[in-house]
PDB file of N, CA, C and O in Angstrom:
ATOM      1  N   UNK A   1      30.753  -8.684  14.421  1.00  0.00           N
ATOM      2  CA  UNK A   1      30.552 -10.103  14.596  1.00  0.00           C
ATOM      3  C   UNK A   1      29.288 -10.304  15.417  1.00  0.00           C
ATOM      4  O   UNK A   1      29.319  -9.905  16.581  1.00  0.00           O
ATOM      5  N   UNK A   2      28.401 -10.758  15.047  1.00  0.00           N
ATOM      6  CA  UNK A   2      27.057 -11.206  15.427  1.00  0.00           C
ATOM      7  C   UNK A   2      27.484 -12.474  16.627  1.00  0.00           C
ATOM      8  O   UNK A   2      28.582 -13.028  16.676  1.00  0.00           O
ATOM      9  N   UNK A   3      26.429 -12.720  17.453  1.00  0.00           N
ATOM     10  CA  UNK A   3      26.477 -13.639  18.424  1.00  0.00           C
ATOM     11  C   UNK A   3      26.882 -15.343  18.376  1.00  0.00           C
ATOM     12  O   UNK A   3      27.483 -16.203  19.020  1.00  0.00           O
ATOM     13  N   UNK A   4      25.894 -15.092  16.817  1.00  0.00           N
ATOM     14  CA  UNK A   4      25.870 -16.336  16.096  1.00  0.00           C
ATOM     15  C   UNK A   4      26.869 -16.867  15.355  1.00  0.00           C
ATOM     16  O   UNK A   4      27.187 -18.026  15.087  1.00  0.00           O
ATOM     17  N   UNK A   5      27.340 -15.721  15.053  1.00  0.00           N
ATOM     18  CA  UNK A   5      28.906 -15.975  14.083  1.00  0.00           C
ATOM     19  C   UNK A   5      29.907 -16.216  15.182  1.00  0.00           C
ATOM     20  O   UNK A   5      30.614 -17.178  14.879  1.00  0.00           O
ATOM     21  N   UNK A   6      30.271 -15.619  16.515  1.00  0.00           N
ATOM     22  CA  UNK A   6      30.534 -15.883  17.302  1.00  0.00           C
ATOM     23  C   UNK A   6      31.138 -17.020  18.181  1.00  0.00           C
ATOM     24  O   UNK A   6      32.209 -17.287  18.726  1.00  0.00           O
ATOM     25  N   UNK A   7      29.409 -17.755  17.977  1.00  0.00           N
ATOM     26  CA  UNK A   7      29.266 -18.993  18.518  1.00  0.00           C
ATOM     27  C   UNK A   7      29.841 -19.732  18.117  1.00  0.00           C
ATOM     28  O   UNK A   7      30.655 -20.377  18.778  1.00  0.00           O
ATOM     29  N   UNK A   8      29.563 -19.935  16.601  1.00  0.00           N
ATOM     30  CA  UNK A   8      30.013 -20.720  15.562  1.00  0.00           C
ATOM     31  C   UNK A   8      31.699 -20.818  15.629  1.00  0.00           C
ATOM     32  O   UNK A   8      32.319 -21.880  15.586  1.00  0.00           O
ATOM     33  N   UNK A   9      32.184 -19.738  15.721  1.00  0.00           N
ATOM     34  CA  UNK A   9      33.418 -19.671  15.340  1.00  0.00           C
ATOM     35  C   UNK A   9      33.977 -19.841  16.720  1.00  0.00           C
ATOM     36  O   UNK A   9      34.852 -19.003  16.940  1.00  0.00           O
ATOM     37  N   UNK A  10      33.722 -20.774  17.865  1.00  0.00           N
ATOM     38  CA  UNK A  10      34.156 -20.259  18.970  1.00  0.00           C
ATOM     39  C   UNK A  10      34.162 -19.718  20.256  1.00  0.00           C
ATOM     40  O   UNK A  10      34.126 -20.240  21.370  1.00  0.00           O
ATOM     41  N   UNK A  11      34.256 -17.713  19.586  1.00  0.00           N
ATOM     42  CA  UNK A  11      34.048 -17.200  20.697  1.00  0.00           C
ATOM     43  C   UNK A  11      33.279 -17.334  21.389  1.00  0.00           C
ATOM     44  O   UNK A  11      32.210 -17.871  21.101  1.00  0.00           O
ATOM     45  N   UNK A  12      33.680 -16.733  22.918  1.00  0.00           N
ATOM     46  CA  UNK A  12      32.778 -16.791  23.837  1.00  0.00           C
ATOM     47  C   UNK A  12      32.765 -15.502  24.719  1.00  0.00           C
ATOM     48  O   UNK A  12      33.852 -15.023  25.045  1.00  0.00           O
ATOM     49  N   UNK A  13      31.510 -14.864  25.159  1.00  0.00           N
ATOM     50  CA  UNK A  13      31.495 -13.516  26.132  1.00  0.00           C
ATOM     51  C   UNK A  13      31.320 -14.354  27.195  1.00  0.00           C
ATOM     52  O   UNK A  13      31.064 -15.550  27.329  1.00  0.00           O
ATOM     53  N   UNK A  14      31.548 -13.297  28.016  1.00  0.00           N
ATOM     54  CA  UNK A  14      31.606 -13.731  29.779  1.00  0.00           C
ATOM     55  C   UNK A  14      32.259 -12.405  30.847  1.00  0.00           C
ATOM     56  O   UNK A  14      33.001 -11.473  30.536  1.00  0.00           O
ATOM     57  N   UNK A  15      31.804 -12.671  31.849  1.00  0.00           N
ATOM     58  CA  UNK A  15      31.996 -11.441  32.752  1.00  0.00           C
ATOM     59  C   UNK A  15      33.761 -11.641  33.059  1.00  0.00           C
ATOM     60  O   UNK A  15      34.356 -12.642  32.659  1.00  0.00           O
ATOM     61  N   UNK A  16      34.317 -10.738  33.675  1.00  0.00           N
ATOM     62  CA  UNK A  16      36.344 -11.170  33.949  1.00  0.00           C
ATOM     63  C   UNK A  16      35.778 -11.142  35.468  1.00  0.00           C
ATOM     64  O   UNK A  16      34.777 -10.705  36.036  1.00  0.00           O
ATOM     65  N   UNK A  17      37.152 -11.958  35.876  1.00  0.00           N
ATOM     66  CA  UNK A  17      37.072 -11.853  37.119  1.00  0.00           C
ATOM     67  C   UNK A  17      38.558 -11.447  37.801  1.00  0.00           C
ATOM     68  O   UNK A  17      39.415 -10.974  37.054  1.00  0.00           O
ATOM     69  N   UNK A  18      38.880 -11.659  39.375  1.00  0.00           N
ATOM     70  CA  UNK A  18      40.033 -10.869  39.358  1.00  0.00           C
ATOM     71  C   UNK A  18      41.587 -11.861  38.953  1.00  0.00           C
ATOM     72  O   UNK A  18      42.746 -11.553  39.230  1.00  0.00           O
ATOM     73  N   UNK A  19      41.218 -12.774  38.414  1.00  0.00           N
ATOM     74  CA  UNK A  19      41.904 -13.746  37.472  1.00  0.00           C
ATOM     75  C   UNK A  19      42.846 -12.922  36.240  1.00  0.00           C
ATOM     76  O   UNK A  19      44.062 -12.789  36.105  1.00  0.00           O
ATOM     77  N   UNK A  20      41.836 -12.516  35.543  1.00  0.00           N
ATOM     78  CA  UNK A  20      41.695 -11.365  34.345  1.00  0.00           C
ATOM     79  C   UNK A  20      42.408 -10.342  34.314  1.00  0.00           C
ATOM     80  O   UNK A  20      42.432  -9.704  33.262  1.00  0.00           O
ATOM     81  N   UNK A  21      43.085  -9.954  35.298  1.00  0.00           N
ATOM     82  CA  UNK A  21      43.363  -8.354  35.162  1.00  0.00           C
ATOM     83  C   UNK A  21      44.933  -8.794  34.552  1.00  0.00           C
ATOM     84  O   UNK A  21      44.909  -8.986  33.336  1.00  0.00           O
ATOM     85  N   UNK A  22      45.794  -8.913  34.964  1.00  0.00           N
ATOM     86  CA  UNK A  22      47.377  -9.058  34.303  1.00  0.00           C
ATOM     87  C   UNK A  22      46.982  -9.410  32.567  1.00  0.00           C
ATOM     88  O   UNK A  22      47.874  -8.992  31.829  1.00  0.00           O
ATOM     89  N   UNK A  23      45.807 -10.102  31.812  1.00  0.00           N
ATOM     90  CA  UNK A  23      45.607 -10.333  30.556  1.00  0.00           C
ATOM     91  C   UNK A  23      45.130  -8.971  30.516  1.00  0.00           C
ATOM     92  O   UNK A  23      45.923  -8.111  30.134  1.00  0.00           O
ATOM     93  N   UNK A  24      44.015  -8.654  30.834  1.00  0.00           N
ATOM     94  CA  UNK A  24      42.988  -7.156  30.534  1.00  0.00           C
ATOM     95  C   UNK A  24      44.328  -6.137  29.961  1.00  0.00           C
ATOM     96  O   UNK A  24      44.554  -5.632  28.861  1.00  0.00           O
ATOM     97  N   UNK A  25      45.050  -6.115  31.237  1.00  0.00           N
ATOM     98  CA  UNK A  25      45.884  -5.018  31.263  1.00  0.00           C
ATOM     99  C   UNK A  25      47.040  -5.067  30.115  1.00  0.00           C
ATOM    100  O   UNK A  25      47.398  -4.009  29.596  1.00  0.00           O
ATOM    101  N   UNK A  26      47.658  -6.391  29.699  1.00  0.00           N
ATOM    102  CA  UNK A  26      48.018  -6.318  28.136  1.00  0.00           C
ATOM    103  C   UNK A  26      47.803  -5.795  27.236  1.00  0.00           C
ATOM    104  O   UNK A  26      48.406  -5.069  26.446  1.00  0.00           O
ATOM    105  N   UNK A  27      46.600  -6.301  27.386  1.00  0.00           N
ATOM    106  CA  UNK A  27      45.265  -6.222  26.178  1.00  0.00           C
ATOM    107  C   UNK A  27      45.533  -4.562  25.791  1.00  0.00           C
ATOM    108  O   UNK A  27      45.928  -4.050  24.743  1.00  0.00           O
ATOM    109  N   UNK A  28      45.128  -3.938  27.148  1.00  0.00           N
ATOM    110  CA  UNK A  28      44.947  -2.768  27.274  1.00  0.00           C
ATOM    111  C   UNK A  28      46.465  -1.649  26.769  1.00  0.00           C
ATOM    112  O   UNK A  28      46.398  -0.504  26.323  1.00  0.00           O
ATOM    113  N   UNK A  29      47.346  -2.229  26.957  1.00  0.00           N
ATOM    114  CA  UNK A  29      48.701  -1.859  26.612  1.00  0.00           C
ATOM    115  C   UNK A  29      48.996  -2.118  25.384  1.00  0.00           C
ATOM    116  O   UNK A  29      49.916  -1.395  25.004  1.00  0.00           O
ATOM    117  N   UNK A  30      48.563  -2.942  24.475  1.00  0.00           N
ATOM    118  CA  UNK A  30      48.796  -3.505  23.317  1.00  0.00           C
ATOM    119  C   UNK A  30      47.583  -2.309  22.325  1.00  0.00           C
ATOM    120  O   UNK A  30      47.773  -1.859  21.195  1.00  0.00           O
ATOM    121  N   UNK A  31      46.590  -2.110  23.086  1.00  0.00           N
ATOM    122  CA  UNK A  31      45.520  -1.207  22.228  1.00  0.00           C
ATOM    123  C   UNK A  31      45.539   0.081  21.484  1.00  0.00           C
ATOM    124  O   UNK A  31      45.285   0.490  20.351  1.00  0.00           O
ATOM    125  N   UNK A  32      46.185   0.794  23.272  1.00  0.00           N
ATOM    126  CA  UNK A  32      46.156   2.124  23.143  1.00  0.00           C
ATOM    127  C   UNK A  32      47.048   2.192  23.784  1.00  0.00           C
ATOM    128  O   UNK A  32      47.377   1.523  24.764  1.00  0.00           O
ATOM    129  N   UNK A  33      47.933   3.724  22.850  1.00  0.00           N
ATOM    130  CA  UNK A  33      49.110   4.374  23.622  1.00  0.00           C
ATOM    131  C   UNK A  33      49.305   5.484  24.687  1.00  0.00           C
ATOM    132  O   UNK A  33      50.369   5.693  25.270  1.00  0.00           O
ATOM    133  N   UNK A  34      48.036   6.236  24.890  1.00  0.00           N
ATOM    134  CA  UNK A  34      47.444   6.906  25.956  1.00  0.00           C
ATOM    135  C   UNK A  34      46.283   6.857  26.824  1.00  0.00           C
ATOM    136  O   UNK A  34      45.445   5.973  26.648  1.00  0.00           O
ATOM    137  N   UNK A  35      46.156   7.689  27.710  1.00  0.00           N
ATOM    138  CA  UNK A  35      44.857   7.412  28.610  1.00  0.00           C
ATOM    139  C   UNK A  35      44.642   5.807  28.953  1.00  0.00           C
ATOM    140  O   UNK A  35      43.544   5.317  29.218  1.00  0.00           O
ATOM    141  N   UNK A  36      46.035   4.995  28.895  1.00  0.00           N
ATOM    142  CA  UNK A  36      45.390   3.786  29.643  1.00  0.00           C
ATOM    143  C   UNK A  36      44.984   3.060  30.495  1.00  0.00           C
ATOM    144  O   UNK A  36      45.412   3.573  31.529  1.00  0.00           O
ATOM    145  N   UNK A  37      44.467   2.245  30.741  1.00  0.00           N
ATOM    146  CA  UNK A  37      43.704   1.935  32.309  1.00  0.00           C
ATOM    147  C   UNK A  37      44.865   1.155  33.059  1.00  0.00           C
ATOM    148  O   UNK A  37      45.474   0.163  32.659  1.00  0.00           O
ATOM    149  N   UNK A  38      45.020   1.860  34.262  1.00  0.00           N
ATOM    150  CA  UNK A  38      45.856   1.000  35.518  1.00  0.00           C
ATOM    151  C   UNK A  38      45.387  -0.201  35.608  1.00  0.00           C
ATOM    152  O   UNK A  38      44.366  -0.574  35.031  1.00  0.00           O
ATOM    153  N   UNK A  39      46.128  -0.937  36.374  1.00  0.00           N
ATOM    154  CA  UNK A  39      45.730  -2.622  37.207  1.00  0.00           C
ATOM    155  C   UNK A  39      45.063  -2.277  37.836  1.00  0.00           C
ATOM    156  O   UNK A  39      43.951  -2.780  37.677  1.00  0.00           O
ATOM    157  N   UNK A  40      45.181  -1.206  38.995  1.00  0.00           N
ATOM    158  CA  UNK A  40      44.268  -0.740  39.920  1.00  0.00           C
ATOM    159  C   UNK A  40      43.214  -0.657  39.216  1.00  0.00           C
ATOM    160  O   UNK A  40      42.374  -1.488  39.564  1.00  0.00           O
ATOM    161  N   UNK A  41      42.782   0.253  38.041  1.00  0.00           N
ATOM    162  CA  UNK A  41      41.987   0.770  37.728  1.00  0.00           C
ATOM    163  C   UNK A  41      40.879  -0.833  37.326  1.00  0.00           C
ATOM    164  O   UNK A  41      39.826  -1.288  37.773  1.00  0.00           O
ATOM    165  N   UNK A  42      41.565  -1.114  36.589  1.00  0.00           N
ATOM    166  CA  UNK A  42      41.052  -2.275  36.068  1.00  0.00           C
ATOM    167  C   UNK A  42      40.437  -3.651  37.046  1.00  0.00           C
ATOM    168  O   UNK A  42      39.547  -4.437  36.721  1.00  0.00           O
ATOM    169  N   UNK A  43      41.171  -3.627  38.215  1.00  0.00           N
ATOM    170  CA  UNK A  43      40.562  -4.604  39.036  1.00  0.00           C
ATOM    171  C   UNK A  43      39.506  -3.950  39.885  1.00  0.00           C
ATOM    172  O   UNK A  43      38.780  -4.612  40.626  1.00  0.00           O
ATOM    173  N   UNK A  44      39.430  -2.628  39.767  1.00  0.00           N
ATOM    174  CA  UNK A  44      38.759  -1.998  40.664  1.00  0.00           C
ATOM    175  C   UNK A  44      37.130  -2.447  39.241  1.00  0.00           C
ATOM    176  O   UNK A  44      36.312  -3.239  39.710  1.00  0.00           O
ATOM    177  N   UNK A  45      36.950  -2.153  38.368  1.00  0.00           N
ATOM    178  CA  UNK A  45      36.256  -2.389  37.554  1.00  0.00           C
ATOM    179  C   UNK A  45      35.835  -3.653  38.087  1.00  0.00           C
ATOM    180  O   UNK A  45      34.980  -3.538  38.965  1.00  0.00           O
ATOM    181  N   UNK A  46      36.171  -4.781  37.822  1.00  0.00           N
ATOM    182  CA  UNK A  46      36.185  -5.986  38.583  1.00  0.00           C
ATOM    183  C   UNK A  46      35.307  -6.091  39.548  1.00  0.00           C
ATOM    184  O   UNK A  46      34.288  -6.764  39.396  1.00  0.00           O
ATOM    185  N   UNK A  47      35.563  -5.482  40.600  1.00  0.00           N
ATOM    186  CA  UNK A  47      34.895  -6.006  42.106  1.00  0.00           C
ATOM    187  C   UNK A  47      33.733  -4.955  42.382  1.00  0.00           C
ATOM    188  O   UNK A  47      33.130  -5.114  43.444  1.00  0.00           O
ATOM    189  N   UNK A  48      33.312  -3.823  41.505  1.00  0.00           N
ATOM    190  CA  UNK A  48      33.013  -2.865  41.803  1.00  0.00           C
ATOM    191  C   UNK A  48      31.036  -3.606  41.718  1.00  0.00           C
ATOM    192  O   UNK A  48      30.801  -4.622  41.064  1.00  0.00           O
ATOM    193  N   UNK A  49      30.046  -2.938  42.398  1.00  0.00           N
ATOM    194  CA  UNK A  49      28.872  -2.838  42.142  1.00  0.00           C
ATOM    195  C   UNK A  49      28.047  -2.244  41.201  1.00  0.00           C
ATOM    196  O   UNK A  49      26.854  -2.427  40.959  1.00  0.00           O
ATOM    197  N   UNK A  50      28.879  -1.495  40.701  1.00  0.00           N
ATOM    198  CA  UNK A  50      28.782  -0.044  39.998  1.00  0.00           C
ATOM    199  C   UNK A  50      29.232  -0.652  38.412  1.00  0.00           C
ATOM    200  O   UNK A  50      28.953   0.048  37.439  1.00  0.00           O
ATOM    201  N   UNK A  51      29.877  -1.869  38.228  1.00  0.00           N
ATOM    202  CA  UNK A  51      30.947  -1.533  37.018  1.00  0.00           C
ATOM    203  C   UNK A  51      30.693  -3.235  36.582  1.00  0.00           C
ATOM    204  O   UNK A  51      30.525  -4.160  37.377  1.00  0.00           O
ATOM    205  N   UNK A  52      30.715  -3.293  35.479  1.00  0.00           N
ATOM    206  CA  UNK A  52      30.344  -4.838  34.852  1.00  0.00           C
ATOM    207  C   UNK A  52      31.975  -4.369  34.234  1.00  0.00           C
ATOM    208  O   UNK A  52      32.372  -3.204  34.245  1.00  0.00           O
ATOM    209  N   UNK A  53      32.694  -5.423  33.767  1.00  0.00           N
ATOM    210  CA  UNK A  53      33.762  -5.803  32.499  1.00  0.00           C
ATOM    211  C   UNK A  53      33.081  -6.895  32.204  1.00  0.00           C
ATOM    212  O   UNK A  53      32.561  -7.599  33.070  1.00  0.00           O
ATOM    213  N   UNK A  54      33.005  -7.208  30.543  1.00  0.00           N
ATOM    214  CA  UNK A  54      33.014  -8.207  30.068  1.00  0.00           C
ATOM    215  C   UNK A  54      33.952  -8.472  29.046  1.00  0.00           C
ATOM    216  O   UNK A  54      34.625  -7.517  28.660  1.00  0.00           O
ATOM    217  N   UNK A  55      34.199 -10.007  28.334  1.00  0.00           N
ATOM    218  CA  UNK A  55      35.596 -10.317  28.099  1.00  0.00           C
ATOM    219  C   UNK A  55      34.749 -10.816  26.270  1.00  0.00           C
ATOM    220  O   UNK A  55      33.621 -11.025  25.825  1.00  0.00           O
ATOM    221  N   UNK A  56      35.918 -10.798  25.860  1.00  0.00           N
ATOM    222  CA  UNK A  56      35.451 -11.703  24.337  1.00  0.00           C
ATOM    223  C   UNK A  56      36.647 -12.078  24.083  1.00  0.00           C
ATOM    224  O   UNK A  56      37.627 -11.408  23.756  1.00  0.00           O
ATOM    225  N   UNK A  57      36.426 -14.106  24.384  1.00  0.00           N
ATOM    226  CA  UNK A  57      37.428 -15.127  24.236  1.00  0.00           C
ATOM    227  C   UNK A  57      37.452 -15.398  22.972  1.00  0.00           C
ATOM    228  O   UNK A  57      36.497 -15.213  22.217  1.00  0.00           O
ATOM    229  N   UNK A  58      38.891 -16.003  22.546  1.00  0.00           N
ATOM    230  CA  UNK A  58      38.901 -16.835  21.134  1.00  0.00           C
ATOM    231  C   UNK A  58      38.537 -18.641  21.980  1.00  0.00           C
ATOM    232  O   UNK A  58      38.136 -18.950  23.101  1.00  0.00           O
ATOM    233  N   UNK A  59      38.862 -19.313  20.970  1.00  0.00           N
ATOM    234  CA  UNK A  59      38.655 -20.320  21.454  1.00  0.00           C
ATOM    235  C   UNK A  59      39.546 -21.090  22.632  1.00  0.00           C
ATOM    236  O   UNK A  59      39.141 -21.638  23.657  1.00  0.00           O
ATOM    237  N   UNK A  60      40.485 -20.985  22.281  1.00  0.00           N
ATOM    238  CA  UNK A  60      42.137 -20.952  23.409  1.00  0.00           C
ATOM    239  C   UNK A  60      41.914 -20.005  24.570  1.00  0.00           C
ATOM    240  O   UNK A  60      42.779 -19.957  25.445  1.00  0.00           O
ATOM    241  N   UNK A  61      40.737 -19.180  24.666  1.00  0.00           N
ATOM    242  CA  UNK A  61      41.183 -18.472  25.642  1.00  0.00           C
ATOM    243  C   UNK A  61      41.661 -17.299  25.930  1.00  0.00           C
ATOM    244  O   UNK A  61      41.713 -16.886  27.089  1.00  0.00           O
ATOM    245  N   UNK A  62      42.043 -16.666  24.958  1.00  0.00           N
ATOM    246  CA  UNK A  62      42.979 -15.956  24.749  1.00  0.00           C
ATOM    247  C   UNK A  62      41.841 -14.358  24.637  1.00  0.00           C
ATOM    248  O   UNK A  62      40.935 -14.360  23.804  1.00  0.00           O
ATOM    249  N   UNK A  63      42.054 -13.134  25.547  1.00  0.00           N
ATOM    250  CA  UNK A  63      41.210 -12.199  25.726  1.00  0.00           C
ATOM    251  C   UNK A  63      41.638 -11.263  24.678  1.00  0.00           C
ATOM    252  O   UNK A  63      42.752 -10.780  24.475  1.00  0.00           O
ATOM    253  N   UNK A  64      40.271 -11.071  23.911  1.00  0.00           N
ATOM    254  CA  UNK A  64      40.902 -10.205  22.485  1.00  0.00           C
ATOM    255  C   UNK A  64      39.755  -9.060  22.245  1.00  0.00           C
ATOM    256  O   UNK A  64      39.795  -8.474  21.164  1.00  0.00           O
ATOM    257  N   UNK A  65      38.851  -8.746  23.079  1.00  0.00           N
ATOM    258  CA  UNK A  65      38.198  -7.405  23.751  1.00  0.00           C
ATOM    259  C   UNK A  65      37.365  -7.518  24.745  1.00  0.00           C
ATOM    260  O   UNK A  65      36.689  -8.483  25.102  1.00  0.00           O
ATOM    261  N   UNK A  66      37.455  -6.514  25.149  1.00  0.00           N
ATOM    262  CA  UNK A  66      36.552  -6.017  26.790  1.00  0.00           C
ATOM    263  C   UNK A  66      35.842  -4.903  26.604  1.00  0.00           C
ATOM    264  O   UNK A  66      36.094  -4.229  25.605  1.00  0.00           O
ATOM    265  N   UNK A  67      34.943  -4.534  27.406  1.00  0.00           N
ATOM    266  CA  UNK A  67      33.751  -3.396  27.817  1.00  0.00           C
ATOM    267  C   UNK A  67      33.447  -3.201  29.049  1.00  0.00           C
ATOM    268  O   UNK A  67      32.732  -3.999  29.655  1.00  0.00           O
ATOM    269  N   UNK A  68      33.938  -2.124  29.597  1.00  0.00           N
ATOM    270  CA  UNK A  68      32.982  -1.926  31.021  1.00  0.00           C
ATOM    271  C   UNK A  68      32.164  -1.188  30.677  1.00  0.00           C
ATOM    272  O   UNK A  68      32.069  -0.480  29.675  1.00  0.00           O
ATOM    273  N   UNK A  69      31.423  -1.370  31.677  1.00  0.00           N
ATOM    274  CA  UNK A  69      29.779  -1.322  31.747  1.00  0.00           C
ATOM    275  C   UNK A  69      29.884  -0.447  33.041  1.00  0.00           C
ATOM    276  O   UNK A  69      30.109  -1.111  34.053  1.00  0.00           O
ATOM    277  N   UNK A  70      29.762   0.988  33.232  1.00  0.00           N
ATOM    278  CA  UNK A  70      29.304   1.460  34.268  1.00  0.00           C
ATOM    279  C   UNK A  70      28.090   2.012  34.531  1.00  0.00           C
ATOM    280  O   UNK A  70      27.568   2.806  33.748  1.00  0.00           O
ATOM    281  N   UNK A  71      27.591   1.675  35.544  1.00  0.00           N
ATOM    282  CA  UNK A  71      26.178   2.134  36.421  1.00  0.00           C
ATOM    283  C   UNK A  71      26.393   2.628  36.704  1.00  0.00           C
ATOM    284  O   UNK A  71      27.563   2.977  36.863  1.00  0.00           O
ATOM    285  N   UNK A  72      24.721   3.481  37.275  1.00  0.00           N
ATOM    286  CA  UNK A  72      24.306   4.651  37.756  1.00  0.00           C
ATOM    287  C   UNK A  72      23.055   4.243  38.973  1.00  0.00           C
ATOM    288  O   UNK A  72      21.946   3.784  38.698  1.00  0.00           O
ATOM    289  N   UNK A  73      23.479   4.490  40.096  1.00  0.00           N
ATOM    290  CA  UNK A  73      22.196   4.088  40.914  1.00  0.00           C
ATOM    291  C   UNK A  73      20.799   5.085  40.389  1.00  0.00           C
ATOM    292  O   UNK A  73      20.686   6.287  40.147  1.00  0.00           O
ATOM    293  N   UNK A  74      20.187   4.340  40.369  1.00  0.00           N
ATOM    294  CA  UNK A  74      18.965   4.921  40.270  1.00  0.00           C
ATOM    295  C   UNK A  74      17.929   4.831  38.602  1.00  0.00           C
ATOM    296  O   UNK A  74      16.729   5.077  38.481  1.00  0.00           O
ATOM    297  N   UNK A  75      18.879   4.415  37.556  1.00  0.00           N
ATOM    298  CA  UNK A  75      19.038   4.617  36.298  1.00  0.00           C
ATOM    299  C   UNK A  75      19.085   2.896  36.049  1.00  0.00           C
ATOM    300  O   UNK A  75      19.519   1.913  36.651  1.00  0.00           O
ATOM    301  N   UNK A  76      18.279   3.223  34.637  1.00  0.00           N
ATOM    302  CA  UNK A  76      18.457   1.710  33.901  1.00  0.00           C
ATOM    303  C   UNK A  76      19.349   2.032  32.854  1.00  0.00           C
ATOM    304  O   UNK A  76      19.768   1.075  32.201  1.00  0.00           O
ATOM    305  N   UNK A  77      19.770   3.274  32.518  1.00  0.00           N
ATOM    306  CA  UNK A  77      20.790   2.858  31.652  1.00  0.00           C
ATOM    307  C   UNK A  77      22.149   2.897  32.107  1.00  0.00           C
ATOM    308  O   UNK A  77      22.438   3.595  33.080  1.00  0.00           O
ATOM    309  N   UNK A  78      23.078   2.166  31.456  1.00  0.00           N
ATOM    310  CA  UNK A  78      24.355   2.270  31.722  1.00  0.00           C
ATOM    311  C   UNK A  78      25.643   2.803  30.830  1.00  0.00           C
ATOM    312  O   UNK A  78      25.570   2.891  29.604  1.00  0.00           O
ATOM    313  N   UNK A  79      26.299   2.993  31.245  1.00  0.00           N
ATOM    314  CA  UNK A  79      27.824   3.857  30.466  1.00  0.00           C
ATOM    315  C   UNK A  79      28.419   2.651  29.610  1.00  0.00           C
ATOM    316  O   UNK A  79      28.113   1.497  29.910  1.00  0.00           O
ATOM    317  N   UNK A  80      29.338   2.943  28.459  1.00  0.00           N
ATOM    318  CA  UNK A  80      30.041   1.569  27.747  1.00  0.00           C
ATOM    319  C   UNK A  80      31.290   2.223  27.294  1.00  0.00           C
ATOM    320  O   UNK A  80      31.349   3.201  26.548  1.00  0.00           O
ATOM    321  N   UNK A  81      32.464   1.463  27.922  1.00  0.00           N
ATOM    322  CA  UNK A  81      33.727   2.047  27.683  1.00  0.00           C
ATOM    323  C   UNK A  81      34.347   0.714  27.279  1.00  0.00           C
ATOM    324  O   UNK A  81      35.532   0.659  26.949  1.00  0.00           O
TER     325      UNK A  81
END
């Protein structure tokens, strides 16, 4: 789904905040049946300097994927999980 199709239809990206985590962590339970991310883990993502999450809303609101983004001091590139 392109940005534009996106738009059109709605969605919206945006950073989570610590609002987010009890949805994230659904999300996250509903995805995958192993290796899944704690609350901890997940709010720690959240507040971190190091760590972007971003969210992809339907129109309602409703969180239907995420990406963290981890940094590296020193480095322009970053990790995508």
């Amino acid at each position: 789904m392109s940005q534009r199709t996106a738009e059109r239809d709605g969605y919206r990206m945006r950073f989570a905040s610590r609002h987010d985590v009890a949805a994230l962590k659904e999300l996250e339970d509903q995805s995958f049946t192993h290796d899944r991310l704690s609350v901890q883990s997940i709010a720690h993502a959240i507040t971190s300097r190091s760590q972007a999450v971003l969210l992809l809303e339907t129109p309602t609101a409703q969180i239907v994927g995420a990406a963290i983004l981890h940094y590296r001091r020193g480095s322009r590139c970053c990790r995508l999980y």
